[in-house]
C-alpha positions in Angstrom: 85.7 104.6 122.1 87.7 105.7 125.3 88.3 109.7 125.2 92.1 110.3 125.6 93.6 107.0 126.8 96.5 106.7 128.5 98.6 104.7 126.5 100.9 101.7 127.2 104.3 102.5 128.4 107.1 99.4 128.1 110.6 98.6 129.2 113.2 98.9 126.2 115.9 97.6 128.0 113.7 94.9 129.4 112.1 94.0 125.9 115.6 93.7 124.3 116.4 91.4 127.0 113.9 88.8 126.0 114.9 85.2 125.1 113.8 85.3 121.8 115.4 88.8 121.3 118.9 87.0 122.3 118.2 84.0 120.5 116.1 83.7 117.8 117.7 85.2 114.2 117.0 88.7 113.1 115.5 88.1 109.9 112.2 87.3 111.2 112.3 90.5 113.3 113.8 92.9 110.3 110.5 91.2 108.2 108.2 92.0 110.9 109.1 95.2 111.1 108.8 96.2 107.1 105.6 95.0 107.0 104.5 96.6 110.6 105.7 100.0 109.1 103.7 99.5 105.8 100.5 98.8 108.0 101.1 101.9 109.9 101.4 103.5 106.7 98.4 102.7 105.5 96.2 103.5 108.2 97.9 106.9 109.3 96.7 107.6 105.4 93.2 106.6 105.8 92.7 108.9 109.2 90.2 111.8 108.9 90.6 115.2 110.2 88.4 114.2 113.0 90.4 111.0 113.8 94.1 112.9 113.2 92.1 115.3 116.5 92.1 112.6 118.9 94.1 112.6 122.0 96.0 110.2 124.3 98.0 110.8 127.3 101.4 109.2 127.7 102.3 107.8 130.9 105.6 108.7 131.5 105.3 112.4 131.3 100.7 112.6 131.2 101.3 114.6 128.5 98.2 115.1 125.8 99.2 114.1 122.8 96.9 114.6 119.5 97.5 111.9 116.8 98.7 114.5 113.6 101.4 115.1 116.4 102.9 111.6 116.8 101.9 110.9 112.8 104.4 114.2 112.4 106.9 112.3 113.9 106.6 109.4 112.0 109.1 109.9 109.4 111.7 111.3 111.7 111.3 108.7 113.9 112.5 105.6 111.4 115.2 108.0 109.7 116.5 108.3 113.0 116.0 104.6 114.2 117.0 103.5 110.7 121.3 103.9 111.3 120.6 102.0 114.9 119.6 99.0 112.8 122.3 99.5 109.9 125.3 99.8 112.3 123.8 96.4 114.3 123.4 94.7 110.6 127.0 95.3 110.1 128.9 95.1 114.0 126.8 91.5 113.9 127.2 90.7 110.4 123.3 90.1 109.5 
């Protein structure tokens, strides 16, 4: 197992700009993401101390980052993405 990876940095605005992400209907994408969260879930809960240690460096800033950090953030994370998607459900009328 690599020691501290740097992980993979991506381009919001770019991603969002995607064909499909213009095109294709949201429900598919909503779906996705419910059961990419539940995954997530589920493995942040099986972790072990010794996993939750491990470190990666972020390429933006080559910060250190352990995983019980990011896991912290977890829930903060969706409540705060969570009103993004609510207010887009209703402006687009999903």
């Amino acid at each position: 197992m690599e020691n501290k990876p740097v992980i993979k940095q991506y381009d919001e605005n770019l991603w969002s700009d995607l064909h499909d992400s213009l095109t294709m209907p949201i429900e598919p994408t909503l779906s996705l993401l419910e059961v990419l969260h539940f995954r997530l879930t589920y493995i942040m809960n099986s972790l072990s101390e010794k996993d939750l240690e491990k470190k990666f460096i972020h390429p933006e800033n080559r910060n250190e980052f352990a995983l019980k950090e990011i896991i912290a953030t977890y829930p903060w994370r969706g409540n705060h993405h969570l009103p993004h998607v609510t207010e887009l459900k209703k402006r687009d009328n999903w």
